[in-house]
C-alpha positions as CSV (number, residue, x, y, z in Angstrom):
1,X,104.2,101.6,52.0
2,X,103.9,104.2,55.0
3,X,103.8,108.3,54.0
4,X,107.4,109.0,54.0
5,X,108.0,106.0,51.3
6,X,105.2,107.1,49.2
7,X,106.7,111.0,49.4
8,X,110.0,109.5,48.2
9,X,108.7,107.8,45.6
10,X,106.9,110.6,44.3
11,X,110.0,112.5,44.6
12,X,112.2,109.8,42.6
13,X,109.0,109.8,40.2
14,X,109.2,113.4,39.4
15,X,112.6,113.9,39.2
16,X,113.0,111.1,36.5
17,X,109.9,112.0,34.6
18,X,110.4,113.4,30.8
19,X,106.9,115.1,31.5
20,X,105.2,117.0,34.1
21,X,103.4,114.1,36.1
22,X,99.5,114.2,37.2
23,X,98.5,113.8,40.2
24,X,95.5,111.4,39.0
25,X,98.3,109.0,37.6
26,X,100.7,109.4,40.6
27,X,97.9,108.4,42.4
28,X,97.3,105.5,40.6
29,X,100.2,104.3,41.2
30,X,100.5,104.9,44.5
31,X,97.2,103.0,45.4
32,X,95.8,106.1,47.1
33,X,93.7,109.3,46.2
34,X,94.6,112.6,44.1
35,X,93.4,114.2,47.2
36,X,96.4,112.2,48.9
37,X,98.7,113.2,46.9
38,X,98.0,117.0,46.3
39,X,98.2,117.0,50.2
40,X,101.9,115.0,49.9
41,X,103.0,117.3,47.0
42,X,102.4,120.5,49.3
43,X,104.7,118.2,51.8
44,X,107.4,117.8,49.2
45,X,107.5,121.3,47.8
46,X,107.7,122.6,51.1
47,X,110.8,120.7,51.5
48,X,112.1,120.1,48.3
49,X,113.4,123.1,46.5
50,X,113.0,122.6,42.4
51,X,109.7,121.1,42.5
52,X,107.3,122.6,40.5
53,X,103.2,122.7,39.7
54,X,102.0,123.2,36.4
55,X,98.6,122.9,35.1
56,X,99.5,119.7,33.0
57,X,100.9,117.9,37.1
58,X,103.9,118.1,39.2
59,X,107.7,118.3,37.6
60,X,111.3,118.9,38.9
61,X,112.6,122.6,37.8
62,X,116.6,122.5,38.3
63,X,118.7,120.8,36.1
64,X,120.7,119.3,38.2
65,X,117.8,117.1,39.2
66,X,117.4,116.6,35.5
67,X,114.0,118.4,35.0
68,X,113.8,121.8,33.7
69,X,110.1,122.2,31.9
70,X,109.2,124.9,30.2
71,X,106.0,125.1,28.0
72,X,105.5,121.1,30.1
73,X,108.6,120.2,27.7
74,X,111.9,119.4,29.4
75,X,114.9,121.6,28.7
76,X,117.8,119.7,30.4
77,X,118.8,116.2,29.8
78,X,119.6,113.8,32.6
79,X,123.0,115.3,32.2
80,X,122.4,119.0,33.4
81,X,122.7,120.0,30.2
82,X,120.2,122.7,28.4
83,X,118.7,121.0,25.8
84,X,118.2,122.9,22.2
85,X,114.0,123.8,21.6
């Protein structure tokens, strides 16, 4: 898998996760170093608007790409739809 695959995962990851996502597990995943990915998350949120850093990993903010954290809980469903706390 070359960069840009591994960025769109990561992207697709994110914007499905329930949670905010670590970097240590993304990089797990991805077969490459946290250090790798922090450096392809500052790609992605520099081009990806709705991506968010929280001290618990990396999320999607919009609703419309079904994230939405607040407090690292989601507050939209996949749906767009605010969620009740």
């Amino acid at each position: 898998m070359n960069t840009a695959e591994r960025r769109n995962e990561i992207l697709n990851v994110l914007q499905n996760a329930d949670a905010p996502v670590a970097a240590r597990k993304l990089a797990s995943q991805f077969g490459v170093s946290r250090q790798v990915i922090v450096q392809d998350m500052a790609v992605i949120r520099a081009s990806t608007p709705g991506i968010l850093s929280t001290t618990r990993g990396y999320g999607s903010d919009s609703c419309s790409d079904s994230g939405n954290f607040i407090n690292n809980k989601r507050i939209c469903d996949t749906a767009g739809q605010q969620l009740r706390p």
